[in-house]
C-alpha positions as CSV (number, residue, x, y, z in Angstrom):
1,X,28.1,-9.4,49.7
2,X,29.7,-8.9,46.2
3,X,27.6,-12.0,45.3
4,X,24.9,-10.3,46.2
5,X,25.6,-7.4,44.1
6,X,26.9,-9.1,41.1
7,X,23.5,-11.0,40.9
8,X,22.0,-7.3,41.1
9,X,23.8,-6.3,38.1
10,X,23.9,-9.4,35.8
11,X,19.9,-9.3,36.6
12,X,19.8,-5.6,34.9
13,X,21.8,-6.4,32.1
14,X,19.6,-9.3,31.2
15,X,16.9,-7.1,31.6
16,X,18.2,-4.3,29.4
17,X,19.2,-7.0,26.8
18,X,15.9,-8.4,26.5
19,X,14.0,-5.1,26.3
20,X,16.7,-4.3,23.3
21,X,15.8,-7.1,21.6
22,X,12.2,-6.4,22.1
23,X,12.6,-3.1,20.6
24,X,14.8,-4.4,17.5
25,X,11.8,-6.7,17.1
26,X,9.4,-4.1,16.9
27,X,11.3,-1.7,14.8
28,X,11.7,-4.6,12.0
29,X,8.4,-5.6,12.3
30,X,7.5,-1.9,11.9
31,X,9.9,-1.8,8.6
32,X,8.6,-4.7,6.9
33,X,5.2,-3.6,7.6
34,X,5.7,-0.3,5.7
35,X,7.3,-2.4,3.4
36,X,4.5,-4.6,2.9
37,X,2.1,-1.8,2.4
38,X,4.2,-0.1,-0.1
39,X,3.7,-3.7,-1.9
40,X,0.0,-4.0,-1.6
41,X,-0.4,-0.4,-3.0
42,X,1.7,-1.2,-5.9
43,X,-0.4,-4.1,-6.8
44,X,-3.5,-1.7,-6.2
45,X,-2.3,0.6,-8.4
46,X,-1.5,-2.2,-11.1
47,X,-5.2,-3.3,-10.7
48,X,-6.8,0.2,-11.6
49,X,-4.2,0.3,-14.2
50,X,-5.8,-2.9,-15.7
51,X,-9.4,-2.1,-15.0
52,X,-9.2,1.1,-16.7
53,X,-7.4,-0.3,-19.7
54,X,-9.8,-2.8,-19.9
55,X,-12.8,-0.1,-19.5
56,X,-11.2,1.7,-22.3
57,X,-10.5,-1.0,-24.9
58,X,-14.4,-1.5,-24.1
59,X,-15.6,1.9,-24.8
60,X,-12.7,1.5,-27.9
61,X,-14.8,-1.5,-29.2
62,X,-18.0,-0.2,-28.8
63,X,-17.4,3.2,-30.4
64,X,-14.3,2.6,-32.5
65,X,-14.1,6.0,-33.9
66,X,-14.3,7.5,-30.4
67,X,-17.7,9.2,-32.5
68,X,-21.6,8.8,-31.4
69,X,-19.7,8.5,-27.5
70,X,-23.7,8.5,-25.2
71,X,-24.9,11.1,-23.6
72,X,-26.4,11.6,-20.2
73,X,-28.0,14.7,-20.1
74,X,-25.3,17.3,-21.2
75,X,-22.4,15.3,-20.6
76,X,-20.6,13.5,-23.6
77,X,-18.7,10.7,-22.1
78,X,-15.2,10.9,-23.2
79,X,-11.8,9.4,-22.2
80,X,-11.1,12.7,-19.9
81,X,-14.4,12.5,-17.9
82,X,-14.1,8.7,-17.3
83,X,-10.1,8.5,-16.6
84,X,-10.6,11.9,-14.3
85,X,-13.7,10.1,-12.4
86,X,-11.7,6.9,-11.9
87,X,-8.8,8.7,-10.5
């Protein structure tokens, strides 16, 4: 009979111990998920960082004086409109 029961018991504690273990694994997966993320949007950020220097430095070269900027219909394009546009 106490065989019986300690079988009972060493059955639920194996049971609890894996489903701990399952939940540690998902709460690290979970943290270096948001980890992760927080890496990808970095490196996005660092890309429009780059692509809107490089717009710049193109707009620089074309009009080096920031004078004669084009116009579309009332609209002067400046460094405001197009770094408040790419926002």
């Amino acid at each position: 009979m106490v065989a019986v029961a300690l079988k009972g018991v060493l059955e639920k504690s194996i049971f609890f111990v894996l489903a701990e273990e399952r939940l540690k694994d998902k709460l690290a997966a979970a943290a270096r998920e948001k980890i992760a993320a927080a890496a990808r949007e970095k490196q996005l950020q660092l890309e429009r960082k780059r692509r809107a220097a490089a717009f710049l430095n193109m707009i620089r070269k074309d009009h080096p004086l920031g004078t004669d900027l084009p116009v579309i219909g009332d609209l002067t394009i400046s460094w405001c409109y197009i770094f408040c546009m790419t926002s």
